[in-house]
ZADO-1210 file (C-alpha; in nm, 4 decimals, padded with zeros to 6 digits):
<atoms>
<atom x="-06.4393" y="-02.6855" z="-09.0804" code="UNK" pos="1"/>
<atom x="-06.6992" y="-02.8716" z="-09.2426" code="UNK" pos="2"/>
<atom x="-07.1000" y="-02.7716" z="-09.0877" code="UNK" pos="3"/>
<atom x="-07.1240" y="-03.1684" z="-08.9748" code="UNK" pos="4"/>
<atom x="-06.7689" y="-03.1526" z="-08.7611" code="UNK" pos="5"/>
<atom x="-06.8779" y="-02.8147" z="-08.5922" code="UNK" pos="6"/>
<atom x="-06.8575" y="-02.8275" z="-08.2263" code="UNK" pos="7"/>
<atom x="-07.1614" y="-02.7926" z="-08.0129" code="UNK" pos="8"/>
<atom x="-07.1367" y="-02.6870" z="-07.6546" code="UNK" pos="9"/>
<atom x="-07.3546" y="-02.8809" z="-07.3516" code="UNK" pos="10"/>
<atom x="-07.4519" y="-02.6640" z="-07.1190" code="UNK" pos="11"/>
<atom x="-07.2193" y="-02.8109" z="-06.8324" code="UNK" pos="12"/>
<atom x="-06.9319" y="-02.7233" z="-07.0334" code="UNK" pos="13"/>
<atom x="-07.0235" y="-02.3658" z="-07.1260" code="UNK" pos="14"/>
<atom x="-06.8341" y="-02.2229" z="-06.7681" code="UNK" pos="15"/>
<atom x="-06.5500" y="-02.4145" z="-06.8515" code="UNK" pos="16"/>
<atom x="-06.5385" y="-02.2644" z="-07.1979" code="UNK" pos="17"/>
<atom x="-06.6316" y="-01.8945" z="-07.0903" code="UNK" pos="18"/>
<atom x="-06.2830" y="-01.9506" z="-06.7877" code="UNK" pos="19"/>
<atom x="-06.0507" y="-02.0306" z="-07.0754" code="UNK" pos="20"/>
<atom x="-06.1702" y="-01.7160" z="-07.2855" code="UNK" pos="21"/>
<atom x="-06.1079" y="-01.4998" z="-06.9791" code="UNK" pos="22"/>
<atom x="-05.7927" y="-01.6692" z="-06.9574" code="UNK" pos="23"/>
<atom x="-05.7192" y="-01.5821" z="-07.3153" code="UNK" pos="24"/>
<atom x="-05.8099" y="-01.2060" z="-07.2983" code="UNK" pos="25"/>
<atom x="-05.6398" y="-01.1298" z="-07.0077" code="UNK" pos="26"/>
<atom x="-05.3251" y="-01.2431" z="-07.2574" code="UNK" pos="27"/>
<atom x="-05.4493" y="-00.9439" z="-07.4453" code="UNK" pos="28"/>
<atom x="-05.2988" y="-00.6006" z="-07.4230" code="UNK" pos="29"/>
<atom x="-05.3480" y="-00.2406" z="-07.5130" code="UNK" pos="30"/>
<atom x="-04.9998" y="-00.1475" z="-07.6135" code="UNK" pos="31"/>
<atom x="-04.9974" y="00.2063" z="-07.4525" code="UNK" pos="32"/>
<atom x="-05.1380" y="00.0230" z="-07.0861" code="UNK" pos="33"/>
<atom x="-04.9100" y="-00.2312" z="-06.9192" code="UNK" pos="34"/>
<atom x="-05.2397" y="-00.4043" z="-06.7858" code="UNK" pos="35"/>
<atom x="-05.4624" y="-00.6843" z="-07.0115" code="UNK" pos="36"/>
<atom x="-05.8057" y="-00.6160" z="-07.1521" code="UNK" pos="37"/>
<atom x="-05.9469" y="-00.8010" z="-06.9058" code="UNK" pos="38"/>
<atom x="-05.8783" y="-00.6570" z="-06.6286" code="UNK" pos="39"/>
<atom x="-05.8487" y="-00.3222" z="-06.7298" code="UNK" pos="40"/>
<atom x="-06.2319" y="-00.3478" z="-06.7746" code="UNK" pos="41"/>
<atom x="-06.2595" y="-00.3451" z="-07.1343" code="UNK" pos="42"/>
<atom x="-06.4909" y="-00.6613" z="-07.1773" code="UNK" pos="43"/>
<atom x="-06.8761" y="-00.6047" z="-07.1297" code="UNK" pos="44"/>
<atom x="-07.0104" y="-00.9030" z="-07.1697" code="UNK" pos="45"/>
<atom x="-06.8830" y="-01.2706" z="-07.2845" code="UNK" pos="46"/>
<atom x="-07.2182" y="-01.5335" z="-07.3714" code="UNK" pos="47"/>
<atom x="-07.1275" y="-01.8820" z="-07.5765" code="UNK" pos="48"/>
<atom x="-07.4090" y="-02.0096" z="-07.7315" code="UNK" pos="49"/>
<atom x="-07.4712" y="-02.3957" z="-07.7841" code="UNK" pos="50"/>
<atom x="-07.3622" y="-02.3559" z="-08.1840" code="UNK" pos="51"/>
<atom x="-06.9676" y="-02.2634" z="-07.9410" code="UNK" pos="52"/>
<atom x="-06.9932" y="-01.9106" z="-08.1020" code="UNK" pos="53"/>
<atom x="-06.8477" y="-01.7191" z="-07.8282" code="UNK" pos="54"/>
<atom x="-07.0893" y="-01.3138" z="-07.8390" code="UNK" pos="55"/>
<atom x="-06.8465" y="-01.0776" z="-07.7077" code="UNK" pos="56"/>
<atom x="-06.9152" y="-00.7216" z="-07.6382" code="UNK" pos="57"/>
<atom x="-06.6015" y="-00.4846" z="-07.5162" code="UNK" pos="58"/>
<atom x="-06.5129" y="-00.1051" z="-07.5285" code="UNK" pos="59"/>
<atom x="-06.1864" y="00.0863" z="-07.5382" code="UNK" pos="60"/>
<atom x="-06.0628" y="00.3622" z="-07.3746" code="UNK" pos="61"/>
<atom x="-06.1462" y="00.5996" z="-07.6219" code="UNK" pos="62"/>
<atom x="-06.2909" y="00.6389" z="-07.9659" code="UNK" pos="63"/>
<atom x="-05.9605" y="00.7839" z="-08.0635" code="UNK" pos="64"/>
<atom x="-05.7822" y="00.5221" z="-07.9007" code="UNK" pos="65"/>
<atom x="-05.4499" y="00.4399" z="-08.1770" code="UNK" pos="66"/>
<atom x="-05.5723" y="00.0330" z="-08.1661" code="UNK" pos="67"/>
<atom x="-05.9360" y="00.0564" z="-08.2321" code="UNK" pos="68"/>
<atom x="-05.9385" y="-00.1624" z="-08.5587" code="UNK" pos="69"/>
<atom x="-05.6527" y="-00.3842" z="-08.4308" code="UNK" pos="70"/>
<atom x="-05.7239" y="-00.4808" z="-08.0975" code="UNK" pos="71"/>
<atom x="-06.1424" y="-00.6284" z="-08.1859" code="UNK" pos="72"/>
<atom x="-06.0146" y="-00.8033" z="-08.4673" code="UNK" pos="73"/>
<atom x="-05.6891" y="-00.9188" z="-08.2024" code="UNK" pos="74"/>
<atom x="-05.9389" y="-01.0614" z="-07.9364" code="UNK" pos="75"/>
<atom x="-06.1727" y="-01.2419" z="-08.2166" code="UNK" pos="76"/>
<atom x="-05.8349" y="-01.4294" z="-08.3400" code="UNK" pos="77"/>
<atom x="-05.7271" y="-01.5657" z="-08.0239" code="UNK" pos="78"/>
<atom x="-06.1016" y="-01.6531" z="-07.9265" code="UNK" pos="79"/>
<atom x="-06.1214" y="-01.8149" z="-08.2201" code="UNK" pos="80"/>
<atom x="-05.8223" y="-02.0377" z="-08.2235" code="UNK" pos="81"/>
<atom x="-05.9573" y="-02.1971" z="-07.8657" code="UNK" pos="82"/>
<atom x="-06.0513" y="-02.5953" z="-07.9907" code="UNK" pos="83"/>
<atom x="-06.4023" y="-02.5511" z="-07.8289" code="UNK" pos="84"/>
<atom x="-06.5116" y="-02.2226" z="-08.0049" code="UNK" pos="85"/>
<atom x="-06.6443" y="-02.2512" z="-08.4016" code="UNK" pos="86"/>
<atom x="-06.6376" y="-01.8890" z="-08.4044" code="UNK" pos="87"/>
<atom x="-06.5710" y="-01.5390" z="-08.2432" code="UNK" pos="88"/>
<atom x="-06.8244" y="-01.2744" z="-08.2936" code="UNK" pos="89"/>
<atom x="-06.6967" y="-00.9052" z="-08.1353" code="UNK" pos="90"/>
<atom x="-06.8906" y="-00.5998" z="-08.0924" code="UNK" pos="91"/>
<atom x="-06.7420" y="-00.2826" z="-08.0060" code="UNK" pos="92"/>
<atom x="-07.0148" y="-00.0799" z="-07.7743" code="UNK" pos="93"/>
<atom x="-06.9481" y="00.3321" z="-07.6464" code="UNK" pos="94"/>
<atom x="-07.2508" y="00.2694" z="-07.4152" code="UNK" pos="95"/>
<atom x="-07.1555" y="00.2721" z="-07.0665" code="UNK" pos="96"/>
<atom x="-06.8848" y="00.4941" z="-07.1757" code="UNK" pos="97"/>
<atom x="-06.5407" y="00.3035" z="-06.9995" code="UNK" pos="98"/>
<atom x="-06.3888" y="00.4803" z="-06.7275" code="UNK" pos="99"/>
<atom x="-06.1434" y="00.3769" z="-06.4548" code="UNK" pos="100"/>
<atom x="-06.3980" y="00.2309" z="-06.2481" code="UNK" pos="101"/>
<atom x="-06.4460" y="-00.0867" z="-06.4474" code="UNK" pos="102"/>
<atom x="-06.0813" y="-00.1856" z="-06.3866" code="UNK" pos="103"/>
<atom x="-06.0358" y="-00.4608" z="-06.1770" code="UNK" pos="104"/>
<atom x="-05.8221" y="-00.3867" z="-05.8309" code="UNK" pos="105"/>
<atom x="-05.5315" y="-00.5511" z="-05.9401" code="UNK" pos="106"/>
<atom x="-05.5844" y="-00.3148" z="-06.2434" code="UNK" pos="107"/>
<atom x="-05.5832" y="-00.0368" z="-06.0385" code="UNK" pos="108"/>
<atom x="-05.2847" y="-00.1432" z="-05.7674" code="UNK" pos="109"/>
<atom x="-05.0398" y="-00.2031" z="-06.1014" code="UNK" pos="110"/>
<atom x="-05.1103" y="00.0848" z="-06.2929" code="UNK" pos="111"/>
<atom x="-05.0299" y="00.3313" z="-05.8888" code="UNK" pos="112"/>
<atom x="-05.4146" y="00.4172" z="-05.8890" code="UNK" pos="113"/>
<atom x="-05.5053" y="00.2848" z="-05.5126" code="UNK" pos="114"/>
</atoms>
């Protein structure tokens, strides 16, 4: 995309945009958990600037974990393919370190923990 067709984001329609990229991770999935990235509390933190570059900072279950090169560069893709986003930037963080608590309750009731 050409720098003068970019998209650029009003503030009244950065919610809107931040719902649909919820929407679109919770399509994501680590392939050893039957439960999306979402709500399995993987996401830290999701900001959109007004340039519609979506800043988002998630963990994984592990530094081992088997998908740690596949799943960041997974979540960037379909982020990025979202008409009001020019770009997808994805940081992976270790600090809080993820635990069980960060999973949502439906998470939790799916996977037998409550």
């Amino acid at each position: 995309m050409s720098p003068d067709r970019r998209k650029v984001l009003k503030e009244d329609e950065m919610q809107a945009v931040l719902d649909e990229i919820v929407d679109v991770l919770k399509t994501c999935y680590d392939p050893e958990i039957p439960v999306n990235i979402y709500d399995l509390g993987l996401i830290y933190e999701i900001d959109i600037d007004e340039e519609a570059t979506a800043h988002i900072q998630m963990t994984l279950t592990s530094p081992a974990c088997p998908v740690a090169e596949l799943l960041p560069a997974e979540v960037k893709a379909r982020v990025e393919r979202l008409e009001q986003i020019n770009q997808a930037k994805v940081e992976v963080v270790w600090d809080p370190p993820w635990s069980h608590d960060l999973m949502s309750e439906e998470a939790k009731l799916e996977l037998g923990m409550i």
